[in-house]
Each structure stands twice: as C-alpha cells, then as structure tokens.
C-alpha positions, 0 to 999 in steps of 0.5 A: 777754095772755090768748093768753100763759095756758093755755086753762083760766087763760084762761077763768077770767080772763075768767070774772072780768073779766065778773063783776066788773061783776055786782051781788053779792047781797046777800040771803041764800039757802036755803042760807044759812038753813041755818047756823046754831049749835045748841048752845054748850057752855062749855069754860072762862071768865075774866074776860075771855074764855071758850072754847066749843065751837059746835054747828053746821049747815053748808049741806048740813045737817051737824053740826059743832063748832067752838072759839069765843074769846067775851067776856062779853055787856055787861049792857044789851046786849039779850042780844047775843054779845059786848061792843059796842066802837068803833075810832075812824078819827081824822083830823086836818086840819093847816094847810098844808103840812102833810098830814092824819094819821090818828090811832095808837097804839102799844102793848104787847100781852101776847097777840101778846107785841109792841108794835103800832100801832092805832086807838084803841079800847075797850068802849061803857059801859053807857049809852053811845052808840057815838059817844059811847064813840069820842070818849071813848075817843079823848080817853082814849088819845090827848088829842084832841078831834072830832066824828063823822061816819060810824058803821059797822054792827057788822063782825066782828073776827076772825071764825075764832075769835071771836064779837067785834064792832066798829063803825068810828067816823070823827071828824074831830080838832079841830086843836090847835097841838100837833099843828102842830108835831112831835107826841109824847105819852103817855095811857092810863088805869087802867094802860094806856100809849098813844104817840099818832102822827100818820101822814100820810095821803099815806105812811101805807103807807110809814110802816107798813112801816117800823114792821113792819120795826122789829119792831112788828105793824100791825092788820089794820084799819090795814094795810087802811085805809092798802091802801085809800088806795094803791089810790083814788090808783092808781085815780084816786078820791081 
C-alpha cells in the first residue's frame, strides 16, 4: 500500500502507523502552563446565559480575545464556571429476544430551531449529588427508574464557545413490562415536552441515520456513543 502514495504521504502514514502505539502524554507541559485567561469582560447577560469576552495568553505568551456563550455560576458551586449539569447514558436490558436499548429523547429546541434526539439531561440542583440529579432527571424525562454505574469527570460541551461542563452518568434502566412491548410515552415537567425512544443498541447508528434524514438533528454525544459501538464490533471488542 504504502508504494501506491507519494514519498512524503508515505512518510507520514508511517510516522502515524508508529505512534499510535506511543503512550499520549498526559501531563501538562511549560508550554501548556502558559495559557491561561487574564481578564473576563461581561458584553451582556440573560437569564440564562451571558456573553464574555476572554483575555487570554496563548503558548508563545500572545494576548488575545476570544467570545465566550457563559452560564451562570450555581450557588453552592465552590465558585466553579458554569452551572454543574448530568447526561445520562441509560440502557435498558429486555428479555430475549429483544436487544438492550439505549434510553432518548426527543425534543424541540427553540436555538437549533428543530427537534433533536438526545440523552436525557439537566442541571444538579443545589444539594444534589450528580447521581443522584441523573436518576432524577431520568424519571423526569422519560419515566424510568435505575441505578448508576459509571459516573464520568467533568467533560466540555462545547468547548470553542462555551465555559459549560457536563459529567456522563451511566444508569442501567430497572426493566418495566412497558418497555417489553412497543414502547412510546410522553414526560417533561414545567413546560418541557419529552417523546422517550428505546433504540436498540445492536442499530443504534442505522437508526440515528434515518432520524437525520427525517429531518431531526442527533446530539453530538449520542452520534459518538452509537460511532463508538460500530467501531468495538468491527474491531472485535464488544
């Protein structure tokens, strides 16, 4: 293969071919140390969000600006940026022959100005205990009960133009005999309104392909996770 590409392409794919088996580091570096933000100017604030203007070093000591979408720091938050919220990966176990769904929602979203298809989600209330805000948040959106197994660290969002944080709960779904049987119901509380969908994990991509087609916008974290699955069958890790 490597005699079909251009010397310098071939060079390169080996270079990559050999570290890829090279440990990342993990550690930060002088040069990392470097950045940092300065100075946060306020340009203006809502309700829910308000927009800054960062003051910031880069890694050669240049100071630039950058525009930042902020939410509110939580009150009992230790002062952290942003409001602590939970995704919740749900999965639910069916007897067989049924497969293990993952746990979505759809609904509309007034800033993309569509409906999408996500992983329930919501803020950690003052008190609360990320594991616990994902098993309430679940029940809130979608009905269902569980327990939690995995708890990630905080993970960015989004993070070219927000300071917002999330952590990734995984909650295995206590098996109701609803959702044996096809499965289709309607939550949300104050407002909000949540279809629930049981996608079977085996299809999960198929079946957010289809949804995108149909005009519906998946979430980034939902595409990666159902990417992530293809690519443990095809390498044999499931």
């Amino acid at each position: 293969m490597l005699k079909l590409l251009p010397q310098r392409d071939s060079f390169i794919l080996r270079r990559i071919l050999r570290d890829c088996h090279v440990q990342p580091r993990v550690s930060m570096t002088d040069s990392d140390r470097r950045c940092c933000v300065e100075k946060v100017e306020v340009l203006a604030e809502g309700k829910w969000l308000s927009l800054h203007r960062h003051h910031w070093r880069d890694h050669a000591g240049n100071l630039r600006a950058w525009e930042v979408a902020s939410c509110p720091t939580k009150a009992g938050d230790g002062g952290r940026k942003g409001r602590r919220c939970v995704a919740v990966v749900a999965t639910l176990s069916r007897p067989h022959p049924l497969p293990p769904a993952l746990v979505l929602v759809k609904q509309f979203r007034p800033a993309l100005d569509t409906h999408t298809i996500e992983l329930p989600a919501g803020l950690v209330e003052e008190g609360e205990s990320p594991q616990e805000a994902a098993v309430r948040e679940l029940k809130e959106e979608t009905g269902l009960g569980g327990s939690v197994f995995i708890t990630s660290p905080d993970v960015a969002l989004d993070p070219g133009t927000s300071d917002g944080t999330v952590q990734l709960v995984a909650v295995k779904v206590k098996c109701e005999a609803e959702a044996e049987s096809p499965f289709h119901r309607v939550c949300g509380v104050d407002g909000e309104h949540t279809e629930v969908l049981l996608l079977p994990l085996p299809t999960l991509q198929t079946s957010l392909a289809e949804f995108a087609a149909n005009g519906f916008l998946v979430d980034s974290r939902v595409e990666a996770l159902a990417i992530g699955l293809s690519l443990s069958v095809a390498s044999g890790t499931e």
